[in-house]
N, C-alpha and C positions, 0 to 999 in steps of 0.2 A: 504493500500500500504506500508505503515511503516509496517507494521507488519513484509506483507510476505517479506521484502528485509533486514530486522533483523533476519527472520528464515533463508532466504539464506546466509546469512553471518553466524550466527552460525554452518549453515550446510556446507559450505565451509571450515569454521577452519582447519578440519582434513584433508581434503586433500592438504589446502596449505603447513599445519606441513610436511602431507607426500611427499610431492614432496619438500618442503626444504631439507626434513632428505637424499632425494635419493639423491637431489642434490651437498650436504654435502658429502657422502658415495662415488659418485664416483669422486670426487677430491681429497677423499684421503685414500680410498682404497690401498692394494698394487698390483703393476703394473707392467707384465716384460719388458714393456720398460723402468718403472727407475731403475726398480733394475739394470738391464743391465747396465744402465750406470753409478750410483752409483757404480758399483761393477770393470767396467771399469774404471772409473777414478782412484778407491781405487788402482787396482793393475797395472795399465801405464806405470810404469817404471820396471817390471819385463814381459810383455807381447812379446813375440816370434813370436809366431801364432796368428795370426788372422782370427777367421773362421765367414764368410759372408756368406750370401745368402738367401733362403727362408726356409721354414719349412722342407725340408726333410736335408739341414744342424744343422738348428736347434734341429733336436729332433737324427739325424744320428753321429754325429762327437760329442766325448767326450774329451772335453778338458784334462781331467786327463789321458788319455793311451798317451800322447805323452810325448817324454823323454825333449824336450822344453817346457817353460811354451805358452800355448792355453788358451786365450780365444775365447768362443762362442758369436760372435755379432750379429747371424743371427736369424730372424723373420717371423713370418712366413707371406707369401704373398709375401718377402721383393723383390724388383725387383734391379737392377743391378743399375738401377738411383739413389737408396738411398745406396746401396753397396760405390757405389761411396763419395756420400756425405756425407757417416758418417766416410768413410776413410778420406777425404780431412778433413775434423772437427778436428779429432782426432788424424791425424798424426804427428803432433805438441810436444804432451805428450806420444809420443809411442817410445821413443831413443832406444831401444831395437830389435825393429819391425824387422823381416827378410823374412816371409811367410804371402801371405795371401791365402787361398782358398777361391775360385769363383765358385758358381755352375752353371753349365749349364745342365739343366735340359729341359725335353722334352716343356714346355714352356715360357723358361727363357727369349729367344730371342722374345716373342711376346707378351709384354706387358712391360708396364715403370713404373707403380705404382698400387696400389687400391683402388680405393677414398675412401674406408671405415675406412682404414687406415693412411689416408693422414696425420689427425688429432694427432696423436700419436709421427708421426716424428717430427711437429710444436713443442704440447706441451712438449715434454720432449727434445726433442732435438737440437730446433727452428733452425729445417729444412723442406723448406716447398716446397711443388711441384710447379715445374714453378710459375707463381705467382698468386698460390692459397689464398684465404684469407678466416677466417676461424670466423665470425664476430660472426654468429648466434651459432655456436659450442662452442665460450669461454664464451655466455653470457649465455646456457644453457645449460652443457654437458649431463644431465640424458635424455635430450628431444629428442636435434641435433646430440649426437654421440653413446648413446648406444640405445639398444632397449628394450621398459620401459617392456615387459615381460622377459629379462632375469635380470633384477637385483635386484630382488627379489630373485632369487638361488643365484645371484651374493655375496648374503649380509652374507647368509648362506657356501657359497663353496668358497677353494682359491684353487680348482683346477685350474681355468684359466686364473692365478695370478703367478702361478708357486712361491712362496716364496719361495720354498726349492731350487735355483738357485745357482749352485758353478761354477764356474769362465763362469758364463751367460751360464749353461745347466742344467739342466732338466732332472734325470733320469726315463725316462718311461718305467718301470721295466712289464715284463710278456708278454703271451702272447695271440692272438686272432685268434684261425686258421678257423674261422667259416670268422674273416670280411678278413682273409687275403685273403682265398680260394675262397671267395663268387663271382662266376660269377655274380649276380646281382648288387654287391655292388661296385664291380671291373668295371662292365661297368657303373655304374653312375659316380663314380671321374672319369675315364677316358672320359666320354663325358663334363665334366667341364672342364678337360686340354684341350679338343679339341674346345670347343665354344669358350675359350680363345683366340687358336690359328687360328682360322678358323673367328674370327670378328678384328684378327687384321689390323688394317688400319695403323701404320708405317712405313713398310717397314722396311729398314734397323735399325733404329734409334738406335735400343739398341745393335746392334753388333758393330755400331758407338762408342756407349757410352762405351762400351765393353774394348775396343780397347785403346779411351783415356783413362781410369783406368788401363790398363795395362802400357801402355806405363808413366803414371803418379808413378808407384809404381819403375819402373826399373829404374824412373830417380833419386829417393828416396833410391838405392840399395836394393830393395825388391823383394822378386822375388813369383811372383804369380802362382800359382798352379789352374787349370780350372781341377771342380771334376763333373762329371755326377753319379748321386746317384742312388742305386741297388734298381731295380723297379720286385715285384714278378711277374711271367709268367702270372698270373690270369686279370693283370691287361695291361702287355704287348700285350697279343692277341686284345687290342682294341683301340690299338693307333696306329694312322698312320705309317708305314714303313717311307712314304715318310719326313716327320715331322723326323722323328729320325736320319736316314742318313744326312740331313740337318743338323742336331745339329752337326753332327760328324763333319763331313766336315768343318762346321764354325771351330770346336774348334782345328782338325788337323791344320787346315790352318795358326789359331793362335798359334797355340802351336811352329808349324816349321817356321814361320817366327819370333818370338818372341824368339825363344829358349827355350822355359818352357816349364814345365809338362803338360801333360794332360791325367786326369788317368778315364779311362771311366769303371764304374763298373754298367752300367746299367743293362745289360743279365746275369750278372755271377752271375753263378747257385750255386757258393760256399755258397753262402749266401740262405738258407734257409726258410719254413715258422716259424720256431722260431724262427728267427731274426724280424721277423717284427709285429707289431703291426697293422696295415692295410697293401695293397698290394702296397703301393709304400714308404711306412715311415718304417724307421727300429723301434726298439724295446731297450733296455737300452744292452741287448746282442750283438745284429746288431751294433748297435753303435760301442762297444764296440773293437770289431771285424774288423768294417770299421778304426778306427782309427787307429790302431795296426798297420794295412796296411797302412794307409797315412802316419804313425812314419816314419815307414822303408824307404819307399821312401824318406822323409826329412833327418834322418838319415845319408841314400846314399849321399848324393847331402853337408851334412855336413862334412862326413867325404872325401869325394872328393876338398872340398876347402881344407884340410890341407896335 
């Protein structure tokens, strides 16, 4: 009995090394949620623009084509709840602040966070969902937050790391007209935006939350911009009509009661398939291109105060 529980302990050794070493690896790894806010804090008192939202802000809107200095705070998944609360964190160290873009995107309004992401706004940002707690996650993060078959690529790739990060963007350069075009591929994210929307159980909440972040930035003298991001036809043909007039309507309604912009470049067809990288995320051109566009409008509205 000594024996065999001397051989299972030397046969153990290497896997406890190895799940210490992944444990080690993913707490300090690089990460774009710190870089993001390492790189936000570094530049606060020069920040103009602040661009919010989920992934198709994140990888679509390039902080560098604007003639104001833009940061990129958006993440992908990131819901309007944490929009919120990483504005309210941060407003503080942002003297400069005058815009911020808000996406409203075909499922913005129908959901308030990701729980798989919950974890990220905690540790890097110690903001944390309702009162979530996150016991099991801080005492093992390779176990409870990542999934043990990717971080093994994870050790080898800093693609999804994003290092190369200038004022918290990402240039995802080239392009894919196979996934943009792809009817098969275009109806599967488009049935994930629709499971989204189609199991949500809130109701209003997040046009609520919407609302009070708007009404929180104008009393701040900031004026928020509500951006619906250019989604390709391939991927348009499989999302609900009714779901998209909704969006509209919510963001007219804020726009004209609030006074602010709302620049809806969902359908517009200016935007091409080499602009995008799959059928609803732009491409480092698309970006490029969307932004140029948001300038002008800020631009407008700057040279109109003087």
């Amino acid at each position: 009995m000594k024996n065999f529980l001397f051989r299972l302990f030397l046969f153990s050794i290497p896997v406890i090394i190895f799940l210490i070493g992944c444990e080690i690896f993913v707490r300090t790894m690089p990460s774009v949620y710190k870089n993001k806010r390492d790189q936000l804090i570094a530049s606060a008192d020069s920040i103009e623009i602040l661009i919010m939202g989920s992934s198709h802000a994140m990888d679509g809107v390039d902080p560098n084509q604007f003639s104001l200095y833009a940061f990129n705070l958006a993440f992908g998944s990131q819901s309007i709840y944490f929009d919120r609360k990483l504005i309210e964190k941060y407003r503080p160290v942002l003297p400069r602040l005058k815009y911020v873009l808000l996406n409203i995107d075909y499922n913005s309004l129908s959901y308030d966070h990701e729980e798989k992401r919950d974890f990220f706004y905690k540790y890097h940002f110690d903001l944390t969902y309702k009162n979530r707690k996150f016991f099991k996650e801080n005492l093992l993060q390779s176990f409870f937050v990542y999934n043990h078959g990717n971080i093994i690529p994870l050790m080898f790739s800093q693609r999804n790391n994003r290092v190369g990060l200038v004022k918290g963007w990402f240039n995802n350069a080239g392009t894919n007209n196979e996934m943009v075009m792809s009817e098969e591929r275009s109806k599967l994210r488009a049935n994930s935006f629709n499971y989204t929307v189609n199991t949500w159980k809130g109701g209003d909440s997040v046009i609520i939350e919407l609302e009070e972040l708007i009404r929180f930035l104008l009393s701040e003298n900031i004026t928020p911009i509500l951006i619906t991001y250019p989604n390709f036809s391939s991927i348009r043909y499989f999302l609900d009509e009714s779901v998209i007039n909704r969006n509209r309507n919510v963001a007219e309604s804020l726009s004209q009661k609030y006074q602010i912009p709302y620049l809806d470049y969902f359908d517009d067809d200016s935007f091409t398939v080499s602009d995008f990288f799959n059928s609803d995320h732009l491409n480092a051109a698309g970006a490029a291109k969307l932004s140029k566009m948001i300038n002008t409008v800020i631009m407008n509205m700057e040279n109109d105060k003087n």
